[in-house]
C-alpha positions as CSV (number, residue, x, y, z in Angstrom):
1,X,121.7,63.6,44.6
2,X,121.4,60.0,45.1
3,X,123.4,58.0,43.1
4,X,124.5,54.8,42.8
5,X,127.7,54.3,41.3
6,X,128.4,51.6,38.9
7,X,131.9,51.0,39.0
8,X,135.2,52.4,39.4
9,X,137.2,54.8,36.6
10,X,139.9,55.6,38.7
11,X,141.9,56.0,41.9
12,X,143.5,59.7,42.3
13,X,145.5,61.3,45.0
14,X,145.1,64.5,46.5
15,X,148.4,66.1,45.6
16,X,147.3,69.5,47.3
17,X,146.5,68.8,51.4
18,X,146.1,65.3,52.6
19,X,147.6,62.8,50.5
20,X,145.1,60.8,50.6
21,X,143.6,58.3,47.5
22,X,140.1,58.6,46.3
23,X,138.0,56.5,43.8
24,X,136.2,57.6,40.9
25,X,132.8,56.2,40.5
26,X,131.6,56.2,37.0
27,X,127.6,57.0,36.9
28,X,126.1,55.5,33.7
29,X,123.1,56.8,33.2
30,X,124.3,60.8,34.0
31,X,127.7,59.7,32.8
32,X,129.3,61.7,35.3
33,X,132.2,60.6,37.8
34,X,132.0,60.5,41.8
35,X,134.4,61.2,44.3
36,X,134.0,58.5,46.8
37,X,133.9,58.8,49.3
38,X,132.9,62.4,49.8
39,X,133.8,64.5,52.8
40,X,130.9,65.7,54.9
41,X,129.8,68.8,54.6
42,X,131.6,70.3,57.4
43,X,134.9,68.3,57.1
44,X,135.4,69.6,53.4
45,X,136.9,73.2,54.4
46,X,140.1,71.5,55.4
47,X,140.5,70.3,52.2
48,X,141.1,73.8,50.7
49,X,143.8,74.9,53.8
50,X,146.9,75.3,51.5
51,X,149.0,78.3,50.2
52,X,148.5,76.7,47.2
53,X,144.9,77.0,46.6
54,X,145.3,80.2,44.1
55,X,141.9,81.0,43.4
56,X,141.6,81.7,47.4
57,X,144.0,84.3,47.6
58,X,145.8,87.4,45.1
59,X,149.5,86.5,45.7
60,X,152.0,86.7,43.0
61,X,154.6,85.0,44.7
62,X,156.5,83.2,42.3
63,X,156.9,83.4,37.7
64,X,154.0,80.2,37.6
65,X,151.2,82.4,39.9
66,X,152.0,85.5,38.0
67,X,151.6,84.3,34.7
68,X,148.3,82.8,36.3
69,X,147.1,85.8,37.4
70,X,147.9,87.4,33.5
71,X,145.9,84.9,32.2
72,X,143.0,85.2,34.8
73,X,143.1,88.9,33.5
74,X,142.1,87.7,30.2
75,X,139.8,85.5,30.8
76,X,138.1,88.0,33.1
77,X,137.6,90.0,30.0
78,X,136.2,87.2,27.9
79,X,133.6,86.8,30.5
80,X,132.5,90.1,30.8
81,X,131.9,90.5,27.5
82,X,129.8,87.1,27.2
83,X,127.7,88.5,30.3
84,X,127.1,92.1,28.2
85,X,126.2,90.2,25.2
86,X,123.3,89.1,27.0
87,X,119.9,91.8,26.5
88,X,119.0,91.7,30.4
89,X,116.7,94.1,31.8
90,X,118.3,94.9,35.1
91,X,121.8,94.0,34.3
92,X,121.6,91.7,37.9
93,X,124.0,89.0,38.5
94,X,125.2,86.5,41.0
95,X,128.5,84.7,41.0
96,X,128.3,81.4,42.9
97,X,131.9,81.3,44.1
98,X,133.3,84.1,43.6
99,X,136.4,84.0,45.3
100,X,138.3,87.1,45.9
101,X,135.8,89.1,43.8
102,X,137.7,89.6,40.7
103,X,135.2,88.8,38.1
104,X,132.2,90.9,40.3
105,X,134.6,94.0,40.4
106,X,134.6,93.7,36.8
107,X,130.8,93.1,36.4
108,X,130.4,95.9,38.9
109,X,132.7,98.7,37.1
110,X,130.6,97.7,33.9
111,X,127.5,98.8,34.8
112,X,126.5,95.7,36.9
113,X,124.3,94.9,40.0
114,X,126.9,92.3,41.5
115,X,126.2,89.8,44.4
116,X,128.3,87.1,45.2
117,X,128.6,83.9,47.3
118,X,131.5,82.6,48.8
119,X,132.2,80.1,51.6
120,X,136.1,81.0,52.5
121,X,136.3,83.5,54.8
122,X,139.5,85.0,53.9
123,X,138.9,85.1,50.3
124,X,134.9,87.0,50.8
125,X,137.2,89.9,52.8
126,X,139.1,90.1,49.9
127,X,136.1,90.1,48.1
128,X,134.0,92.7,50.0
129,X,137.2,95.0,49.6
130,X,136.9,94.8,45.9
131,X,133.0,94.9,45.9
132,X,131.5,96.2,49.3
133,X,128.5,94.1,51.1
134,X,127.1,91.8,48.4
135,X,129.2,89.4,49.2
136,X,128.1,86.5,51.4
137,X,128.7,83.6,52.8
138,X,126.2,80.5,51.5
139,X,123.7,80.1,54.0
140,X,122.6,83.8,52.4
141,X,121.6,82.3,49.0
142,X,118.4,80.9,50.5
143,X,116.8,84.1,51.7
144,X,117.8,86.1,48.6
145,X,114.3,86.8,46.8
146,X,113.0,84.6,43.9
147,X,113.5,85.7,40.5
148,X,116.0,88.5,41.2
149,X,118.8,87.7,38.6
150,X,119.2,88.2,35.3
151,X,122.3,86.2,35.0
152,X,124.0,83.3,37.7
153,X,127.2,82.5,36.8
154,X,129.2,79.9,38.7
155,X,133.2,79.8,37.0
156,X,134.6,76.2,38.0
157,X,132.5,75.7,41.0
158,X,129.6,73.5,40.3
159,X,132.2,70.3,40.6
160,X,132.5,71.4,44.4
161,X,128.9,71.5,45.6
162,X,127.4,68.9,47.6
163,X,123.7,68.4,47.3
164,X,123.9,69.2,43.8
165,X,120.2,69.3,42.5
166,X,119.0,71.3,45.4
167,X,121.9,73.7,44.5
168,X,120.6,74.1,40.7
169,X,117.1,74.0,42.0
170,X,118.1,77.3,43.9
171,X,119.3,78.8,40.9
172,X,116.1,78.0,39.1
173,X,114.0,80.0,41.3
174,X,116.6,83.1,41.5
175,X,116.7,83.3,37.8
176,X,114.3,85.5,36.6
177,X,111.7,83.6,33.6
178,X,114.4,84.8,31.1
179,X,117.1,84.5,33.1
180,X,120.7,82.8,31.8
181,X,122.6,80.3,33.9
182,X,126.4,80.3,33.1
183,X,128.4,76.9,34.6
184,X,132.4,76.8,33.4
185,X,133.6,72.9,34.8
186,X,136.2,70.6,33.8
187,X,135.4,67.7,31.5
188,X,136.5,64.5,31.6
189,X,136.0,63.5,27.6
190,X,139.0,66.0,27.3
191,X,142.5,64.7,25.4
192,X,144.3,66.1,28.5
193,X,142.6,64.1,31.1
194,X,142.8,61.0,28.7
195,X,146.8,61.5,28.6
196,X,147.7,62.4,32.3
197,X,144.7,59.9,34.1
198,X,145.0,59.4,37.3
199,X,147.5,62.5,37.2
200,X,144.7,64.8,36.0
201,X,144.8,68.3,37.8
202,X,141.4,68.9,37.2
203,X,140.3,65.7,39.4
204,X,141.4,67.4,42.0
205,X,140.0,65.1,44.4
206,X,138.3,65.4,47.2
207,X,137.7,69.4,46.6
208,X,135.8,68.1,43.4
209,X,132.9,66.0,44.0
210,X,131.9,65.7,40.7
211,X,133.2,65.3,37.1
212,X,131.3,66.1,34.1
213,X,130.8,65.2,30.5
214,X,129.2,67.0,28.3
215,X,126.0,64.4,28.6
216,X,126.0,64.7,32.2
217,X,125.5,68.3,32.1
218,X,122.6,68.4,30.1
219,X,120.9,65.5,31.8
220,X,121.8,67.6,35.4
221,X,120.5,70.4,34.0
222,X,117.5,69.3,32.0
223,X,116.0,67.9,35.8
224,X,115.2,71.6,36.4
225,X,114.5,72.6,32.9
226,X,117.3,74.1,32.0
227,X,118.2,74.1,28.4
228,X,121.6,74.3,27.3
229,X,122.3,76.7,24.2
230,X,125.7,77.4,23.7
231,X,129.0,76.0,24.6
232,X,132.2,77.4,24.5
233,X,135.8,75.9,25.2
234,X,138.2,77.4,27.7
235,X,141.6,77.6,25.9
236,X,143.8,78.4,28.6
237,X,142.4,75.8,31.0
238,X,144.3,73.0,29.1
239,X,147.8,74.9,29.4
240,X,147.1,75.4,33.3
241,X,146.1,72.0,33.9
242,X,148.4,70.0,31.9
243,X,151.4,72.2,33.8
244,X,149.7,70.8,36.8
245,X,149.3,67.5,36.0
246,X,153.3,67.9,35.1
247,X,154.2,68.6,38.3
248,X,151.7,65.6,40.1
249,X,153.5,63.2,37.2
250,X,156.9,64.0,37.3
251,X,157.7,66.2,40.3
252,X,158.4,69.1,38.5
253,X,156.8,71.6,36.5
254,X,157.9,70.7,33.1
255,X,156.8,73.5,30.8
256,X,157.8,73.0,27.2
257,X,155.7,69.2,27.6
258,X,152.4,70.7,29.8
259,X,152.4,73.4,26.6
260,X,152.9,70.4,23.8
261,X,150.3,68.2,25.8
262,X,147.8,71.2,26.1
263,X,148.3,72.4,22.1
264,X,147.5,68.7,21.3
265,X,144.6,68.4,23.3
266,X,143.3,71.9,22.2
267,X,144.0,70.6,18.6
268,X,141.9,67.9,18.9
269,X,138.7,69.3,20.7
270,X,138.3,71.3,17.3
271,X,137.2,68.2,15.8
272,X,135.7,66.0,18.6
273,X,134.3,69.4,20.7
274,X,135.7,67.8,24.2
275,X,137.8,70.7,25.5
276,X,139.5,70.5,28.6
277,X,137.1,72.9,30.2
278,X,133.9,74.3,29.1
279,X,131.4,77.2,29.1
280,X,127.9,76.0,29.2
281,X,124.9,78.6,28.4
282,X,121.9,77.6,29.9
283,X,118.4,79.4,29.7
284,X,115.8,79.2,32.6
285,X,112.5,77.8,30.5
């Protein structure tokens, strides 16, 4: 995607691995942020070399990644049943990013036909353990055959892909003419990343090389034809985040003020819409 950035929103630190600052580039006319700069393609696996990368790995080694794993539980429940509310012929899905297979073992118990991408080695193991040999690392997505899903899903992984129209032009001619394109990212417009700033977990810089509104979706999207038809919030991302965001404020994980902090900002995307994450419904027209 070339883009040029109009002018910085903010400088953020990555609080998990290097330390480092990054800027936020606001785009204008996608009304998306940037990560600037970006790490090169082959230099951005060492961003995601810590223990405390949870989505990477199934530990439960302290009260904060238990309780995360009780909520990922739940939400993996929400999402199958979005996925079976779908009338799909074949019941065939990709997860882009599918991490240590949770949500395909799921799909797969359920009566799915479950393929997955993921890039980190240790956590595809995990994943073939859970799944067997669908999953694959991402130079496989390009020989996979055209029109072969009913359903691409990609849970809070579309804000860490480089080259990011070729990656939705991919998913265009996978989808079958029918097909259903499910993106869950972070938003920006929330009251959560509004409050904490430059503080905001879900910057997460430099792992996330993008940051979306609900506007810059739709524009991405719309290159390829995509139409967006639903979008649902993600009520548990504000609690997790804001607890985050705690910890990168204040040094500690204060939980009584990341819970008031996520209520409030849950309270007020039912009027404005601007959860702290989102579910967006696309279909492939």
């Amino acid at each position: 995607m070339n883009i040029m950035a109009n002018n910085v929103y903010l400088k953020c630190k990555d609080y998990s691995v290097s330390g480092k600052y990054f800027e936020l580039h606001r785009d204008i006319n996608l009304d998306i942020l940037i990560t600037s700069p970006q790490p090169k393609e082959d230099e951005l696996g060492q961003y995601y070399k810590s223990e405390d990368y949870i989505s990477h790995t199934d530990s439960k080694r302290n009260l904060f990644e238990k309780a995360y794993h009780v909520v990922k539980g739940i939400a993996l429940k929400r999402k199958l049943n979005l996925i079976n509310s779908f009338n799909t012929s074949d019941k065939t899905i990709l997860d882009v990013g599918c991490g240590t297979g949770d949500f395909l073992q799921i799909a797969k118990a359920n009566g799915w036909n479950a393929c997955g991408i993921e890039p980190d080695l240790d956590a595809r193991q995990l994943a073939i353990k859970k799944v067997g040999d669908t999953v694959h690392d991402p130079s496989k997505i390009n020989s996979l055959k055209d029109q072969s899903f009913d359903v691409i899903t990609l849970w809070h992984v579309l804000e860490h892909l480089p080259n990011l129209d070729s990656h939705i032009e991919n998913y265009k001619r996978l989808l079958k003419s029918n097909g259903v394109l499910i993106i869950a990212v972070p938003n920006y417009k929330s009251y959560d990343a509004q409050y904490y700033k430059t503080f905001w977990a879900a910057f997460d810089v430099p792992r996330h090389l993008w940051h979306f509104s609900q506007t810059g979706i739709s524009k991405i999207l719309g290159k390829q034809k995509f139409k967006i038809v639903k979008t649902l919030p993600m009520i548990f991302d504000a609690f997790y985040v804001c607890l985050l965001s705690e910890k990168y404020k204040s040094g500690k994980m204060n939980f009584f003020k990341a819970f008031q902090i996520g209520l409030r900002s849950n309270l007020k995307a039912k009027q404005s819409g601007e959860y702290s994450s989102l579910i967006y419904i696309a279909k492939n027209e």
